[in-house]
N, CA, C and O of each residue as an XYZ file, in Angstrom:
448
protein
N      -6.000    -11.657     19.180
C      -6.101    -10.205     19.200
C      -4.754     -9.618     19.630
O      -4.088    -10.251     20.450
N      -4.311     -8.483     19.152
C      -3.043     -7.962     19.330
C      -3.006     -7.054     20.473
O      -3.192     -5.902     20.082
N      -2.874     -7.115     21.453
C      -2.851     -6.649     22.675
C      -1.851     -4.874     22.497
O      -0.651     -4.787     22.234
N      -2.767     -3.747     22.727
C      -1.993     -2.996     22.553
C      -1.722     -1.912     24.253
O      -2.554     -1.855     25.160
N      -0.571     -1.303     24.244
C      -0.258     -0.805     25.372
C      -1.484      0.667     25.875
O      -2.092      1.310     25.019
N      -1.571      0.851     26.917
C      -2.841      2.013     27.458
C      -1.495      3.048     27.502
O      -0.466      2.740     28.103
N      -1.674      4.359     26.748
C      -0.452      5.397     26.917
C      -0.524      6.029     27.886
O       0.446      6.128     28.637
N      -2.067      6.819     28.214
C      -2.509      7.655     28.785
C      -3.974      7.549     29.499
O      -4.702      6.656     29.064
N      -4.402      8.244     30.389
C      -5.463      8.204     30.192
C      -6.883      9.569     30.483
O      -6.549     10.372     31.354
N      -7.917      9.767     30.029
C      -8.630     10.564     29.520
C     -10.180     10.623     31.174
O     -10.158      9.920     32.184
N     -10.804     11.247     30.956
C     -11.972     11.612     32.063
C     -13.019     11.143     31.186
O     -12.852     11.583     30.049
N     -14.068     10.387     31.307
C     -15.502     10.449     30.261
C     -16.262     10.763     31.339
O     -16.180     10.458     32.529
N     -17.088     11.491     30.649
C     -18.336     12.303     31.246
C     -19.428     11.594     30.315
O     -19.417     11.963     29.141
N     -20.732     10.254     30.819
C     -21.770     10.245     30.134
C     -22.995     11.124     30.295
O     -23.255     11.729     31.335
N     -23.562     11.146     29.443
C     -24.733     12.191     29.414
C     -25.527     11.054     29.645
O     -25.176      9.917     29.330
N     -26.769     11.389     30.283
C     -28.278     10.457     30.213
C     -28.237     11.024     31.977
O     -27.600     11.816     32.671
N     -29.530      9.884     32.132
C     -30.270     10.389     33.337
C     -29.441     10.370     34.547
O     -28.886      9.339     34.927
N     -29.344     11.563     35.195
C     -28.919     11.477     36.777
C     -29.720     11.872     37.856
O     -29.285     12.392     38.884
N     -31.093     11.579     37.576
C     -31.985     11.933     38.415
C     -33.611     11.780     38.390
O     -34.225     11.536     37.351
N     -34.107     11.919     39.409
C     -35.944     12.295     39.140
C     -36.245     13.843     40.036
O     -35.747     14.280     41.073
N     -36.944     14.213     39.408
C     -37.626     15.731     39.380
C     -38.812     14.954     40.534
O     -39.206     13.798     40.690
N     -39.118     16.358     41.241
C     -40.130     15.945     42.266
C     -41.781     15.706     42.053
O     -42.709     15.522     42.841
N     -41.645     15.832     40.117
C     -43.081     14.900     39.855
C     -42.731     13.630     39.266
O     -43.654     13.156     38.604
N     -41.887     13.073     39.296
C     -41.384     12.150     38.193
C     -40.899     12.190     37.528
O     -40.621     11.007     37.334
N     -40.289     12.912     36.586
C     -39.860     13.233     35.562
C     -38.265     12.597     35.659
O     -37.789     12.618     36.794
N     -37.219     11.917     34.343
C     -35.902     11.497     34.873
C     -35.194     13.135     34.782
O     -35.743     14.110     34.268
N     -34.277     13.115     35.222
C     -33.214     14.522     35.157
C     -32.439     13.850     34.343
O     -32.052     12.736     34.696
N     -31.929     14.565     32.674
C     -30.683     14.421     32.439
C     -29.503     15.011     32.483
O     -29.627     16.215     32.708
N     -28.628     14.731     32.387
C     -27.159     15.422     32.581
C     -25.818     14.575     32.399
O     -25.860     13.451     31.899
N     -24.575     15.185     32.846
C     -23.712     14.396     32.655
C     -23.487     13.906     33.748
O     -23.940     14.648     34.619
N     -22.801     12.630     34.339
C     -22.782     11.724     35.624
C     -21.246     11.923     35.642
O     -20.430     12.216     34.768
N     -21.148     11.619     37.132
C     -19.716     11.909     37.614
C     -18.552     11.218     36.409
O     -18.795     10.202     35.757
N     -17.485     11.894     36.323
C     -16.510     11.354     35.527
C     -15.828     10.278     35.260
O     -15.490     10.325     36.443
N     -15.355      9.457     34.908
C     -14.778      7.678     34.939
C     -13.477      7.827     34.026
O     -13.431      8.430     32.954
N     -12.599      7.270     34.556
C     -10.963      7.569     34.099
C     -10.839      6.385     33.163
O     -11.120      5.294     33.658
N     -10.416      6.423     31.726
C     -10.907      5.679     30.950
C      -9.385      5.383     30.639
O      -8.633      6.316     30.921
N      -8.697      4.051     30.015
C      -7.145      4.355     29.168
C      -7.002      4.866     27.806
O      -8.133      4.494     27.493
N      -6.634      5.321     26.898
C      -6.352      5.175     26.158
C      -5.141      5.044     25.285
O      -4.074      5.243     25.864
N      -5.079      4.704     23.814
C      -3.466      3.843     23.021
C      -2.963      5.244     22.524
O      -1.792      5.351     22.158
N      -3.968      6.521     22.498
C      -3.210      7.426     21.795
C      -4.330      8.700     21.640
O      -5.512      8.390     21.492
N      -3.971     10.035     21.673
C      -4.439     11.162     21.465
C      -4.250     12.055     20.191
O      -3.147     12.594     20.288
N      -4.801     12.379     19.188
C      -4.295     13.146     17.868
C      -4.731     14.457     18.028
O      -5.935     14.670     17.882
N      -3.847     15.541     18.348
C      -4.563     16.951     18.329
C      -5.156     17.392     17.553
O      -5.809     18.402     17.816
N      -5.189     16.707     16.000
C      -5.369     16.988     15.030
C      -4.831     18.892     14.634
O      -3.721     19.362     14.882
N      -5.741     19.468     14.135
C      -5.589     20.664     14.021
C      -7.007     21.796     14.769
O      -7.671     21.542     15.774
N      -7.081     22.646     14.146
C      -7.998     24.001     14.527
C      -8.442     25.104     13.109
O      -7.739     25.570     12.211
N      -9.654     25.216     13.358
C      -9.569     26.181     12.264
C     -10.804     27.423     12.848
O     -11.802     27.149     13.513
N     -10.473     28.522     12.475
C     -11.132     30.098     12.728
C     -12.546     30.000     12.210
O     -12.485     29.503     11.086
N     -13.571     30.214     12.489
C     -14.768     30.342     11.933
C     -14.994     31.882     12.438
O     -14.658     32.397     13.504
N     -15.673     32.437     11.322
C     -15.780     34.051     12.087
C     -17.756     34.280     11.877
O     -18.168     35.104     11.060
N     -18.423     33.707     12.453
C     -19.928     34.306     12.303
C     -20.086     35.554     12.623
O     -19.084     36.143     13.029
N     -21.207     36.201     12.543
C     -21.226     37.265     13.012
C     -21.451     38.118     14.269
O     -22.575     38.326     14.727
N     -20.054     38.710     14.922
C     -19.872     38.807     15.954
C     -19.007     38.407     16.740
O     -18.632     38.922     17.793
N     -18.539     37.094     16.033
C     -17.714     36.233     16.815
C     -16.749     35.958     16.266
O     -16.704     36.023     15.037
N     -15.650     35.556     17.032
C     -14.577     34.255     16.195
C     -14.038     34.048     17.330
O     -13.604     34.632     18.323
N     -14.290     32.466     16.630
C     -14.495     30.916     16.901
C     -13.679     30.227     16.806
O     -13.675     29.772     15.663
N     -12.727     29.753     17.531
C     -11.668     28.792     17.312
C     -12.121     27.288     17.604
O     -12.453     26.826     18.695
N     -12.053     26.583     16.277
C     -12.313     25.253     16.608
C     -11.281     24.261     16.693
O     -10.176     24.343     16.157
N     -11.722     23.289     17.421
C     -10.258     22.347     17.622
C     -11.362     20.940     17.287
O     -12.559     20.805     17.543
N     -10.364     20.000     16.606
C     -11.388     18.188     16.521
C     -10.191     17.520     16.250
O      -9.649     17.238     15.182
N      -9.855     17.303     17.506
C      -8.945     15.811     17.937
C      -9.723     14.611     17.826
O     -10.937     14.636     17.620
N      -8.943     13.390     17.980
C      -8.996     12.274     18.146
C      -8.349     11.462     18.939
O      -7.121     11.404     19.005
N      -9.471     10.495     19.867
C      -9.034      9.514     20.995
C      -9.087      8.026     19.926
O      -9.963      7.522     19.223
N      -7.820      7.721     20.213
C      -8.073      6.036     19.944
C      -7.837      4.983     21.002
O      -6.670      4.740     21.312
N      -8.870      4.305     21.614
C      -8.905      3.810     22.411
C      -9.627      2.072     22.297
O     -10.007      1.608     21.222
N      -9.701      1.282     23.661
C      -9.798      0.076     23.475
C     -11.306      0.049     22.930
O     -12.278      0.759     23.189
N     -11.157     -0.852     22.226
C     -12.381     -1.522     21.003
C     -13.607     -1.506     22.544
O     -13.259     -1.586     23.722
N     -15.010     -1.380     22.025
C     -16.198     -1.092     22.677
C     -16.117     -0.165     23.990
O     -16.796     -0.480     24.967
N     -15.384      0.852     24.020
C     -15.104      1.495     24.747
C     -16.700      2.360     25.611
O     -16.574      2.846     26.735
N     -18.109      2.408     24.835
C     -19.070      2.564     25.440
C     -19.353      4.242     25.090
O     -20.443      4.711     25.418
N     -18.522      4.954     24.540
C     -18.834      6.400     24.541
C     -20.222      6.761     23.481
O     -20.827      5.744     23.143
N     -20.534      7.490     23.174
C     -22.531      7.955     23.252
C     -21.333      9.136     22.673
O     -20.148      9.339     22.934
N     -22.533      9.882     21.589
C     -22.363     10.875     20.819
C     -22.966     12.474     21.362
O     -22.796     13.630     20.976
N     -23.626     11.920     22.289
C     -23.700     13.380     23.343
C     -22.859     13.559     24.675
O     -23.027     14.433     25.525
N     -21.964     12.591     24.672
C     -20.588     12.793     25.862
C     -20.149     13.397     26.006
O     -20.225     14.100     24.999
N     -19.185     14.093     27.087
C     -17.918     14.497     26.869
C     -16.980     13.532     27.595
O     -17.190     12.579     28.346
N     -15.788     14.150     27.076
C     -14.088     13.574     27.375
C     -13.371     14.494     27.564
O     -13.382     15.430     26.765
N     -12.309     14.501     28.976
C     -11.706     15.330     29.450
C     -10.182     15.188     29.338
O      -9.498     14.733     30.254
N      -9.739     15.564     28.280
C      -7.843     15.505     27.852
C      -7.332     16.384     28.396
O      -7.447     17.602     28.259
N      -6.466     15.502     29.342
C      -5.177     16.856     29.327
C      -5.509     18.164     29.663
O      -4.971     19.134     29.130
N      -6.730     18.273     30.882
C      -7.067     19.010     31.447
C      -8.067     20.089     30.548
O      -8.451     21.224     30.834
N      -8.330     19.189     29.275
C      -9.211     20.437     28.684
C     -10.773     19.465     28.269
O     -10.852     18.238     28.215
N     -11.378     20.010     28.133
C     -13.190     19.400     27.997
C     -13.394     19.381     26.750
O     -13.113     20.456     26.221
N     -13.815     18.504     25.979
C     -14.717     18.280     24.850
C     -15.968     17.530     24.511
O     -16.339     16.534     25.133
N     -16.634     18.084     23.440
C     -17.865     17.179     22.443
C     -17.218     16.202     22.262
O     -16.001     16.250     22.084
N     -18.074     14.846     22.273
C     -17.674     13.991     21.237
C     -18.565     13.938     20.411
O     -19.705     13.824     20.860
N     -18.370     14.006     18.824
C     -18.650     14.434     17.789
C     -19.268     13.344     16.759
O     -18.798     13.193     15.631
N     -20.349     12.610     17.246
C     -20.485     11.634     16.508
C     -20.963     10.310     17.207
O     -21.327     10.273     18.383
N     -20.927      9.341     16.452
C     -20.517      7.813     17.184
C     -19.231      7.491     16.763
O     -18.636      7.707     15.707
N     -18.870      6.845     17.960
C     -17.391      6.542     18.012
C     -17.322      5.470     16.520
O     -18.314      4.841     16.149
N     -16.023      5.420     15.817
C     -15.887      4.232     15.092
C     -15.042      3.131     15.067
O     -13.847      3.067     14.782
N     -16.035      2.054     15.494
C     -14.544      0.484     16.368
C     -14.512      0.298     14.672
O     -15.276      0.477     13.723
N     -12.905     -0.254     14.958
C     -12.314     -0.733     13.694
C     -11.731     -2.110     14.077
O     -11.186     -2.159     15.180
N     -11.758     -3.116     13.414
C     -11.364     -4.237     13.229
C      -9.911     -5.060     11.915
O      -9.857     -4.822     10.709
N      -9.152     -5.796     12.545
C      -8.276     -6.247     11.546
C      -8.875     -7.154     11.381
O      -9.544     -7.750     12.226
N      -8.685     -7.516      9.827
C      -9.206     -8.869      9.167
C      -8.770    -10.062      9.720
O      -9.288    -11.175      9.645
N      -7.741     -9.699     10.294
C      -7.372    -11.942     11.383
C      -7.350    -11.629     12.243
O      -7.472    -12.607     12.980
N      -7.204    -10.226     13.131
C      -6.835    -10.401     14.665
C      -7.993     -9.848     14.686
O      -8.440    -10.554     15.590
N      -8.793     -9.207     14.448
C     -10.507     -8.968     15.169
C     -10.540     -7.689     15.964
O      -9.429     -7.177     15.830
N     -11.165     -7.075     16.593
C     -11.341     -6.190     17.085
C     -10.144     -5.006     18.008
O      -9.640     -5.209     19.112
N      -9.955     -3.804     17.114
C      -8.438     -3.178     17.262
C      -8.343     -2.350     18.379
O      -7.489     -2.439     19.261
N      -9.506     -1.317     18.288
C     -10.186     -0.210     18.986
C     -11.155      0.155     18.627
O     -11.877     -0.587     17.960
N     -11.661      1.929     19.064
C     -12.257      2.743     18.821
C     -11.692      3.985     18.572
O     -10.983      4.621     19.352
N     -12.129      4.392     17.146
C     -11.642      6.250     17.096
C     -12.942      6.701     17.555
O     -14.065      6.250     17.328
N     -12.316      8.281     18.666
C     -13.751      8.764     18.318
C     -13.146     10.072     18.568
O     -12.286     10.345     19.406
N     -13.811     10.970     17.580
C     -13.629     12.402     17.405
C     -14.192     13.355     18.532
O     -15.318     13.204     19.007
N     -13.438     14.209     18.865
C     -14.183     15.306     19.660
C     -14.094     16.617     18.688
O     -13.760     16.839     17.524
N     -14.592     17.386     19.838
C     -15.097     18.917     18.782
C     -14.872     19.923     20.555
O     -15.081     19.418     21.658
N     -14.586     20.824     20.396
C     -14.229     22.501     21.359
C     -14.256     23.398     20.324
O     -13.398     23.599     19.465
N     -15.369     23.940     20.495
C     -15.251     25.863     19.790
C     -15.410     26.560     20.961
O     -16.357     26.417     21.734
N     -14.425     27.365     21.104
C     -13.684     28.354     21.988
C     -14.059     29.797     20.822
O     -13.852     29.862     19.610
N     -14.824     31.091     21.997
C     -14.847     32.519     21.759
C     -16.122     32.471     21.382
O     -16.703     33.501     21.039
């Protein structure tokens, strides 16, 4: 496997249970934050959505980070001091002789 360098690194916030309610019930939410590395950040771009009433600035970057990295499609991830969705399930990619590379996984912020 090709060993790649950690550039930076990012906040994950998992979602699922952080609790029981005083009949039983689990509480979900997001659980304290965990400082994760990652090989690289893509700002990608942004684009205006205008519904009615509003406009919407959207932003959907990309984290590429170490292969089984564990992130859940109702997460967030905290870059560079700003909060996002992650948008999906992450996708690990593999090289055909060296085996397991990383994970991309997309986020999503609509701002206004």
């Amino acid at each position: 496997m090709i060993k790649r360098p950690i550039t930076d690194y990012v906040t994950w916030f998992k979602y699922g249970v952080t609790g029981e309610s005083s009949q039983g019930n689990d509480i979900e939410g997001f659980r304290p934050g965990v400082r994760l590395g990652i090989f690289g950040f893509d700002p990608a771009g942004s684009a205006e959505a205008h519904p009615p009433g509003r406009d919407v600035v959207i932003t959907t970057p990309r984290l590429f980070m170490p292969y089984g990295s564990g992130i859940g499609p109702h997460d967030e991830i905290e870059v560079f001091g700003v909060r996002y969705k992650v948008e999906g399930e992450p996708k690990p990619w593999k090289h055909p002789k060296h085996g397991p590379m990383g994970d991309e996984v997309n986020l999503r912020r609509a701002d206004g």
